[in-house]
C-alpha positions as CSV (number, residue, x, y, z in Angstrom):
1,X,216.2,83.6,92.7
2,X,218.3,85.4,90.1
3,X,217.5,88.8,89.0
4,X,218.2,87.1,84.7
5,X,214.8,85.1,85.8
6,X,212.6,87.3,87.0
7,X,213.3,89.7,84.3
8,X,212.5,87.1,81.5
9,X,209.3,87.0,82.9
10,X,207.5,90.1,82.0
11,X,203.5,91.3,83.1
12,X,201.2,92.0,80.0
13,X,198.1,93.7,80.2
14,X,195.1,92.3,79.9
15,X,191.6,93.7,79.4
16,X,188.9,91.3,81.0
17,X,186.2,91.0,78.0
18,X,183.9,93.8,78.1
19,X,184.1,94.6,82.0
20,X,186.3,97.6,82.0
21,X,188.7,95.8,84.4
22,X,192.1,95.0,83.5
23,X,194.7,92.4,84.7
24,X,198.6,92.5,84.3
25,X,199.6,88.4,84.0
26,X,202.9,86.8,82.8
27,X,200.8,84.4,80.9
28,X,197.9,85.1,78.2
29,X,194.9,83.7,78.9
30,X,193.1,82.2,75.8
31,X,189.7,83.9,76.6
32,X,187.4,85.0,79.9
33,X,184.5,82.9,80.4
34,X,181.7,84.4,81.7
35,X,179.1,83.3,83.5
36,X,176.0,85.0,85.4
37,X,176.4,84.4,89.2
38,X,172.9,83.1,90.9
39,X,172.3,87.2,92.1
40,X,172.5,88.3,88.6
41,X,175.9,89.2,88.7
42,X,178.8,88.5,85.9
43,X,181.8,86.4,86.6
44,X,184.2,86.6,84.4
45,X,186.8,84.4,84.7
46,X,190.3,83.0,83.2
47,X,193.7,81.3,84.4
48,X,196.9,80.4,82.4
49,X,200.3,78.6,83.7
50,X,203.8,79.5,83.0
51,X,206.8,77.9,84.4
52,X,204.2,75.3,86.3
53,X,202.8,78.3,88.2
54,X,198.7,78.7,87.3
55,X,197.8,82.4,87.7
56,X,193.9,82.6,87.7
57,X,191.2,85.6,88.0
58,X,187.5,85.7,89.1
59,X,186.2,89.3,88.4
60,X,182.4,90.3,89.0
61,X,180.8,93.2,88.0
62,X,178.2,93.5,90.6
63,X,174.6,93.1,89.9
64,X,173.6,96.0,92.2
65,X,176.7,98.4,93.9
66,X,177.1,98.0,97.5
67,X,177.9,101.5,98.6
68,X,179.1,100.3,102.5
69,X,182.8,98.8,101.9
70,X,182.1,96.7,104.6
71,X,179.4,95.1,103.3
72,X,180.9,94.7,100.0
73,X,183.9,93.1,102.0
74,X,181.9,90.5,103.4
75,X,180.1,90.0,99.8
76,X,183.6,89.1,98.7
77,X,184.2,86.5,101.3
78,X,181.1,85.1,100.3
79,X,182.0,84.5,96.8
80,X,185.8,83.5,98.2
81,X,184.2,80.8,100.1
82,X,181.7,79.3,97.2
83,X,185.3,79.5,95.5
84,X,187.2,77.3,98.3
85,X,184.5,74.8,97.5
86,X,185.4,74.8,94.1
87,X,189.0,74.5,93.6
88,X,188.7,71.9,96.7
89,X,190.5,73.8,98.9
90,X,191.2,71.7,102.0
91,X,193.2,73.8,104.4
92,X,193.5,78.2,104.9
93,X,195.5,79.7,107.1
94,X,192.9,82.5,107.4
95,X,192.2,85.7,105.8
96,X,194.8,89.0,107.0
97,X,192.7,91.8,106.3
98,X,193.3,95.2,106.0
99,X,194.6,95.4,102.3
100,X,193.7,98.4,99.9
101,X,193.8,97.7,95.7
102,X,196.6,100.3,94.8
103,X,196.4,102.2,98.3
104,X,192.9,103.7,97.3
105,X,190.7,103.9,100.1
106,X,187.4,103.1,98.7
107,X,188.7,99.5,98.2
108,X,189.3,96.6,100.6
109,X,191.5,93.4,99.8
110,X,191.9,90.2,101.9
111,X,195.1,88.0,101.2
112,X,194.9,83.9,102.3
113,X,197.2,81.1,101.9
114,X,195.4,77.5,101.0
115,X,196.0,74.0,99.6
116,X,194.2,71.4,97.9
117,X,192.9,67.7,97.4
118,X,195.7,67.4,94.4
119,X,198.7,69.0,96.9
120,X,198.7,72.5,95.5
121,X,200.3,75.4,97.1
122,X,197.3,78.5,96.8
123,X,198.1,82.2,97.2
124,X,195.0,84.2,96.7
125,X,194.0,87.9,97.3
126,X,190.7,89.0,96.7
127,X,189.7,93.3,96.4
128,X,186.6,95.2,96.3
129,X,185.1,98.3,95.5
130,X,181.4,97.8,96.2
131,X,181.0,97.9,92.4
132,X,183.6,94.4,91.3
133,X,185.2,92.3,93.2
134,X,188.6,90.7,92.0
135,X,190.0,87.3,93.7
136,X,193.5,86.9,92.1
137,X,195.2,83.4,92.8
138,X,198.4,81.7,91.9
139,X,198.9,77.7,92.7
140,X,201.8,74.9,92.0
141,X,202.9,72.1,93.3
142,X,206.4,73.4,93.7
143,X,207.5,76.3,95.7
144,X,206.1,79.5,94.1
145,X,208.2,82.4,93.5
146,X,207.4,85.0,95.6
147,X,208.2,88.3,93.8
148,X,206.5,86.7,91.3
149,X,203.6,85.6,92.4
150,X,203.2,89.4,94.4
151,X,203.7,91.1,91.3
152,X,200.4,89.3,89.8
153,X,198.7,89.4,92.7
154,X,198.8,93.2,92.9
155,X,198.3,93.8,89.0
156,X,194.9,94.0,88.9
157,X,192.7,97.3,87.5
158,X,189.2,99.2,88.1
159,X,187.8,100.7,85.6
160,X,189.9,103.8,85.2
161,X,192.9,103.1,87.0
């Protein structure tokens, strides 16, 4: 991959709605939905597509703060898998855990690869800091670019950051 492409494609801030989170994508989104998830949480959610690449988020802003990162880590998985479900996700190769958002360690982050009914290639990773959890995911049906891809997958924001 040439060094003239990755450079025309630059990261833009984002702030999502009225959350206090924040996400760096190389496409605008035209607007967060949100929605309020069945244990009073809110979902907020949005996904654009540049160069046939679709970069998506899902942030929720807790309903009640889980204060044990390892319960909020298994929270997360639980809202990853509803997600799997929806986006018809038919193969994972299985979460690698161990990740931290921006090295901070009072968050945890899973990264997974997956595909779909429709033959899309899925990168996803998915943090959490007891108080939101963020699952970032790029798909295509062509081969992604990695950098890329990495970059948005790591641009995500707490409140404050």
């Amino acid at each position: 991959m040439s060094s003239v492409f990755l450079n025309a494609q630059t990261l833009k801030k984002y702030d999502i709605s009225n959350s206090g989170c924040s996400i760096h994508m190389f496409c605008q989104p035209a607007r967060f939905d949100i929605e309020l998830a069945q244990d009073s949480s809110t979902a907020y959610f949005a996904r654009c597509t540049k160069n046939e690449v679709t970069y998506g988020i899902v942030c929720i802003k807790l309903h009640e703060v889980i204060n044990n990162l390892n319960l909020a880590q298994t929270e997360m998985l639980s809202y990853v898998e509803y997600l799997k479900v929806e986006f018809q996700i038919i193969t994972a190769k299985g979460y690698e855990k161990g990740f931290k958002l921006k090295d901070r360690a009072d968050t945890r982050g899973v990264l997974d690869y997956w595909s779909d009914i429709r033959n899309n290639n899925w990168k996803m990773k998915a943090y959490t800091d007891g108080k939101f959890i963020a699952i970032l995911y790029a798909f295509s049906r062509k081969e992604m670019p990695e950098e890329l891809v990495n970059n948005y997958l790591e641009g995500f924001l707490l409140p404050g950051m």
